[in-house]
N, C-alpha and C positions, 0 to 999 in steps of 0.2 A: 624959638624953641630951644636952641644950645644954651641959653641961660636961664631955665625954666627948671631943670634940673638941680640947680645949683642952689636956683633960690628955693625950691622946695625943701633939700638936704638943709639949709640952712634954717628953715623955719622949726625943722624938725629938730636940729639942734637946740634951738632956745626954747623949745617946748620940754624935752627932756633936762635941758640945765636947771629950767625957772622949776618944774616940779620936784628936780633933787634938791634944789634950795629948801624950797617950801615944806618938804617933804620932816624932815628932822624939826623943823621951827615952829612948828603946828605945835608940836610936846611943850614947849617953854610959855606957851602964850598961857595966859592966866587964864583959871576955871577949869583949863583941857585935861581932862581925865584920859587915862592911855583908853579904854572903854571906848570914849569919845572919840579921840586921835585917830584910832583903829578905824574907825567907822568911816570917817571923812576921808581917812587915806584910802579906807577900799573903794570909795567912789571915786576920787580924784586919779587913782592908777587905773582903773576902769576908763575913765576919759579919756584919761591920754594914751593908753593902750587905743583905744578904737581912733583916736585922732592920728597915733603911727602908722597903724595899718594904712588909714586912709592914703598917708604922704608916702609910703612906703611903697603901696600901690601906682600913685601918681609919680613920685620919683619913679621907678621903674618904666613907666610909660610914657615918659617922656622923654627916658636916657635911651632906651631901646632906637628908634628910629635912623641914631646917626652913631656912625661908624665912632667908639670909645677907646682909651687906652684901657688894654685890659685888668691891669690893676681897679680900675675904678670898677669895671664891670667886679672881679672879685670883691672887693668891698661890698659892692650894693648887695651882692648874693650873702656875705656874711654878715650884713646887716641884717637883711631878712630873717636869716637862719636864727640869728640872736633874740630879734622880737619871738616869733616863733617860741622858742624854746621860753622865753620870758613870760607869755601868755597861757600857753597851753600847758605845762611844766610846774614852773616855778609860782606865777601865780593864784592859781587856782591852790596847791599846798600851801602858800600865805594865805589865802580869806579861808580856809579850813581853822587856821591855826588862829587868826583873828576873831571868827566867831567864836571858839574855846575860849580866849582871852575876856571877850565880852559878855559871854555867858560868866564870868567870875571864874572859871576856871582854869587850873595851869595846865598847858601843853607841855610834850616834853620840852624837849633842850632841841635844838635844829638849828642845822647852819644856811637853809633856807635863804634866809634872808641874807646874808654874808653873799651868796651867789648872785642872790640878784642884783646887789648894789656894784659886785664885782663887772658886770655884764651890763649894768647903766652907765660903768667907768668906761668899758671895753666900750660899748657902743658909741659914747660922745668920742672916745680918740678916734675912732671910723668916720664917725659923720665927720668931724675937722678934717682929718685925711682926705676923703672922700671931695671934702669943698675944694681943697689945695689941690689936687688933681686937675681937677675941673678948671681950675683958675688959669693953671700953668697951660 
């Protein structure tokens, strides 16, 4: 159970990296119309959003049982907080702004998106932190 935690944070990691990978490189691939892009990317952040909660949930309930340094417990709580706000917030005003897109029409200007990639930044240096904790 004391490394169950760890390995949860950690899966949760590579799932947030690989989708910010994939995330920008979906536009370069040939045929992909930002229309398209749009489209793919509101279901792919849809998945991985409900696959975070998932581990987010499960981290949590596994970290809970045994006595933590409390930096990590702050971590995990501002992890949460940052999905949270990523979900309910931020994303739901991006598939607003991607359906206008795909309907052929222009949204305004929004920095939107600036935020959330700021808080996918902020998040992986947590989960890393969070693992290094745990390690030590």
């Amino acid at each position: 159970m004391t490394s169950l935690p760890l390995a949860l944070a950690c899966i949760w990691l590579g799932m947030v990296l690989a989708i910010s990978i994939e995330a920008p490189l979906k536009f370069r691939a040939p045929g992909i119309t930002l229309p398209l892009g749009l489209g793919i990317g509101r279901l792919v952040f849809r998945a991985l959003n409900s696959a975070e909660i998932v581990l987010a949930a499960a981290t949590a309930i596994t970290f809970a049982p045994t006595p933590r340094p409390m930096t990590a417990t702050v971590l995990l709580i501002a992890l949460a907080l940052t999905l949270v706000v990523q979900v309910t917030v931020l994303r739901p005003r991006l598939e607003v702004r991607a359906e206008l897109i795909i309907a052929g029409e222009t949204p305004p200007e929004s920095r939107t998106h600036l935020v959330y990639i700021a808080l996918e930044c902020v998040k992986v240096l947590m989960l890393i932190t969070f693992a290094v904790i745990l390690l030590s």
